[in-house]
C-alpha positions in Angstrom: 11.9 4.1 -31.8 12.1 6.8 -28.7 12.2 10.2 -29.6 12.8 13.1 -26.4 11.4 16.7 -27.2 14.0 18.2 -28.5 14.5 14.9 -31.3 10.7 16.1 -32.2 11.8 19.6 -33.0 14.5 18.9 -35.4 13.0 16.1 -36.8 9.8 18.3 -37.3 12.0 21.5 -38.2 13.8 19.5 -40.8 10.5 18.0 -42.4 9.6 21.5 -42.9 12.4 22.9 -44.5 12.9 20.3 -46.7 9.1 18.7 -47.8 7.2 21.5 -46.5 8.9 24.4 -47.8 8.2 26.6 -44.8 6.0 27.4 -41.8 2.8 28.4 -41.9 2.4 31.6 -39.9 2.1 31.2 -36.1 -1.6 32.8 -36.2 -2.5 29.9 -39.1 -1.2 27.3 -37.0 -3.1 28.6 -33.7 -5.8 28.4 -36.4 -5.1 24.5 -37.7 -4.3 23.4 -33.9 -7.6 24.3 -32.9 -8.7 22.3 -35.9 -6.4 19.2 -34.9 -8.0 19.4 -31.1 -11.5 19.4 -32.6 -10.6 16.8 -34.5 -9.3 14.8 -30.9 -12.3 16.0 -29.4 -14.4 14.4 -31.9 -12.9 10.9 -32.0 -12.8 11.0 -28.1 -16.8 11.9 -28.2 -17.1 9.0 -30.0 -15.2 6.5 -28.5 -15.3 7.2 -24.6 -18.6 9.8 -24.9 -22.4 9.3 -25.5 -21.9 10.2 -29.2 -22.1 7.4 -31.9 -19.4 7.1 -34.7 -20.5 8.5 -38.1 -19.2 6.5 -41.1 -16.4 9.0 -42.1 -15.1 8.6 -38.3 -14.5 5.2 -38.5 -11.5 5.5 -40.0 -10.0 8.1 -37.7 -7.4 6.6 -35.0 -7.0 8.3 -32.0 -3.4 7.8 -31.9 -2.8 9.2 -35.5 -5.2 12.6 -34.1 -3.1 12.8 -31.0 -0.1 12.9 -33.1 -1.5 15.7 -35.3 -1.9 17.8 -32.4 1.5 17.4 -31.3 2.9 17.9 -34.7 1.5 21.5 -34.9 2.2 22.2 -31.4 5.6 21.6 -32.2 5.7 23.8 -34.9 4.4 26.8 -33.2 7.2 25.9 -30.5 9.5 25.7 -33.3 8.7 29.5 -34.9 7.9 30.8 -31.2 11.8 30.2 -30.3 10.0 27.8 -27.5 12.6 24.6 -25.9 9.6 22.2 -25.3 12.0 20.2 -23.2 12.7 23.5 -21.0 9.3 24.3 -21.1 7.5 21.2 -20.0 10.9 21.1 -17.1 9.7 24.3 -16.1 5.8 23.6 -15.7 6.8 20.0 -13.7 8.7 22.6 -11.4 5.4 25.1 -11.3 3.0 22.4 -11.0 5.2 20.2 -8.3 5.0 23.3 -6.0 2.0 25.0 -6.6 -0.4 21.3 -6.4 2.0 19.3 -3.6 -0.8 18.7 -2.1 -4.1 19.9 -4.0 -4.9 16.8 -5.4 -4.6 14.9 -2.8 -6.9 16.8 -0.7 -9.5 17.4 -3.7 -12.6 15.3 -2.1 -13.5 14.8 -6.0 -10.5 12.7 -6.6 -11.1 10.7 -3.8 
């Protein structure tokens, strides 16, 4: 099943209303997205970085940790009054003009 940005934030909003009863407040969600991105962080340590998986990571997907992160990023977007769609538009526009050619003539890429 596809699903575009703006499917995510009703889908997401709706969830909430209905199962989670309401949002958390935008500075407890900052809070638990820093906590979801840790929680990337630490699976991506283990699995592309020097680290070693301790037993209670086994059982951690990546994909299920990345989904997490969105989930509470689309929340804050949600109770911010932010259109991901727009916004993510919008930063394709800032970053097709401001890196047109950056990358291309970073040495380090090359």
């Amino acid at each position: 099943m596809e699903i575009t940005l703006k499917q995510a934030q009703a889908q997401v909003d709706h969830w909430i209303r209905t199962v989670g009863v309401r949002y958390f407040s935008e500075l407890t969600n900052m809070a638990i997205l820093t906590e979801e991105v840790g929680e990337l962080a630490r699976i991506m340590a283990r699995k592309y970085g020097d680290q070693s998986f301790k037993e209670s990571d086994k059982q951690k997907e990546l994909a299920d940790e990345m989904a997490d992160v969105l989930w509470v990023l689309i929340c804050m977007a949600n109770q911010t009054g932010v259109d991901l769609t727009e916004a993510l538009t919008k930063n394709f526009e800032k970053k097709d003009i401001r890196d047109a050619d950056r990358h291309k003539n970073n040495e380090k890429l090359k």
